[in-house]
N, C-alpha and C positions, 0 to 999 in steps of 0.2 A: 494232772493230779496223780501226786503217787500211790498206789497200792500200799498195803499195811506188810508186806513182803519186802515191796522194794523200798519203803520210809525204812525200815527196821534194818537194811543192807545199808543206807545213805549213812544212818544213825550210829551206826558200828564204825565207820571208819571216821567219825567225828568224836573219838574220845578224847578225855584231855590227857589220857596216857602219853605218854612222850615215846616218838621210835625205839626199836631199839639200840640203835646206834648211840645215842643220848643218855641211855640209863646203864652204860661200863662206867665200873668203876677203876678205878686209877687216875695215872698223873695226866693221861688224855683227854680225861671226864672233867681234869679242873686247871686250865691250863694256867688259873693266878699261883692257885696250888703248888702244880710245880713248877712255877717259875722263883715261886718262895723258898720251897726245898733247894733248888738250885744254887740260887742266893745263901740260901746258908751252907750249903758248902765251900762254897769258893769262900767263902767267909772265912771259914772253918780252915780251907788252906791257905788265904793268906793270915792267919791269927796263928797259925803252925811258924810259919813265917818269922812275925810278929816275937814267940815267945825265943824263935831259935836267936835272934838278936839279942830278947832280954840277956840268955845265958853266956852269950858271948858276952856282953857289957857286962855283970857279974862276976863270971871269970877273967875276964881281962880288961880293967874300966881304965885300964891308959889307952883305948883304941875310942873311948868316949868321943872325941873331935869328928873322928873320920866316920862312925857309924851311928850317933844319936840323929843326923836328921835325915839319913835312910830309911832307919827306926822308924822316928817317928811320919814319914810318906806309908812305911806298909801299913802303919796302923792307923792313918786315915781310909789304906784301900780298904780293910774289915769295917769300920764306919761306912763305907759310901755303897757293900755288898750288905750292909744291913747285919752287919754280925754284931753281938757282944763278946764281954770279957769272959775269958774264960781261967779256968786252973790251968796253968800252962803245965807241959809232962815235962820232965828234968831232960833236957839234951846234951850226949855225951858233947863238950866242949874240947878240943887240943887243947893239950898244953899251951904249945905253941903258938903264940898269936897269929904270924901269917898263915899257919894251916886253918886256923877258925877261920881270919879272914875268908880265904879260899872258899872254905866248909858255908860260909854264908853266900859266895858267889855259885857254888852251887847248889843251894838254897831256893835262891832267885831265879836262877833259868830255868828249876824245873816247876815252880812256881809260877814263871812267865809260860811256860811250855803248855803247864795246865791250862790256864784261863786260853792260850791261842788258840788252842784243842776244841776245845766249846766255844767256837765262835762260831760255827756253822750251823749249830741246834739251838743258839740263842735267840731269843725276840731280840729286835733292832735295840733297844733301848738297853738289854743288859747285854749285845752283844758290842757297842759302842764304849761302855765301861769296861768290856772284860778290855777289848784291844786295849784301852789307856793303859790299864793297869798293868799288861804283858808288857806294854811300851815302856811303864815304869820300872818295871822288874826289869828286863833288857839292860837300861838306864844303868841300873843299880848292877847289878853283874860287871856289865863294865867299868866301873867307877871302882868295883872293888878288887879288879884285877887288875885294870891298868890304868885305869884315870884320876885315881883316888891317891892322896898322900900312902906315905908309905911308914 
């Protein structure tokens, strides 16, 4: 039988306080948290992506053939990261079509570059998406520089 000493020492380390490891706050404390944050940025940079196409096609809608269903693959990748629509910011567009062209190939690599980047701090599940989607951006860079009509 315990003493009223030792009950009251037993009883103390029976709280329902949580350690304190448990009770920091940050993106550590809630790891859906941020993996939600996470999600919306890569959102956020492919939907950057996203609108730099819109202003290409705007400025130059005779290149419509060769980049409406690039277009519309990046803007399923902000769909499948969980993003929405956003106010797109105005991007300077070239004049010149092949330099936009270009200007969206480089677009895409550093957009694929990003998502490769964060595959190593991703949960398996988002880090399985980001690779697709780098694979798509990849995809799309080449096609816009050299596999893609002209």
């Amino acid at each position: 039988m315990l003493t009223g000493a030792a009950a009251a020492t037993v009883l103390t380390g029976c709280s329902n306080e949580e350690p304190e490891r448990r009770r920091t706050s940050g993106p550590a404390a809630d790891p859906a948290r941020a993996e939600a944050a996470r999600r919306r940025r890569f959102a956020a940079t492919s939907g950057a992506l996203r609108d730099q196409y819109d202003a290409v096609l705007a400025r130059h809608p005779s290149l419509a053939g060769q980049l409406t269903a690039l277009r519309a693959a990046v803007a399923e990748h902000v769909t499948a990261l969980g993003g929405a629509a956003t106010a797109p910011p105005t991007w300077p567009v070239p004049a010149d079509a092949r330099a936009a062209v270009k200007a969206l190939a480089d677009a895409e690599r550093r957009t694929s570059d990003a998502h490769m980047a964060a595959l190593t701090d991703a949960e398996p599940e988002l880090a399985r998406l980001l690779a697709s989607i780098a694979a798509a951006g990849a995809a799309h860079a080449y096609l816009l520089t050299k596999g893609g009509p002209r």
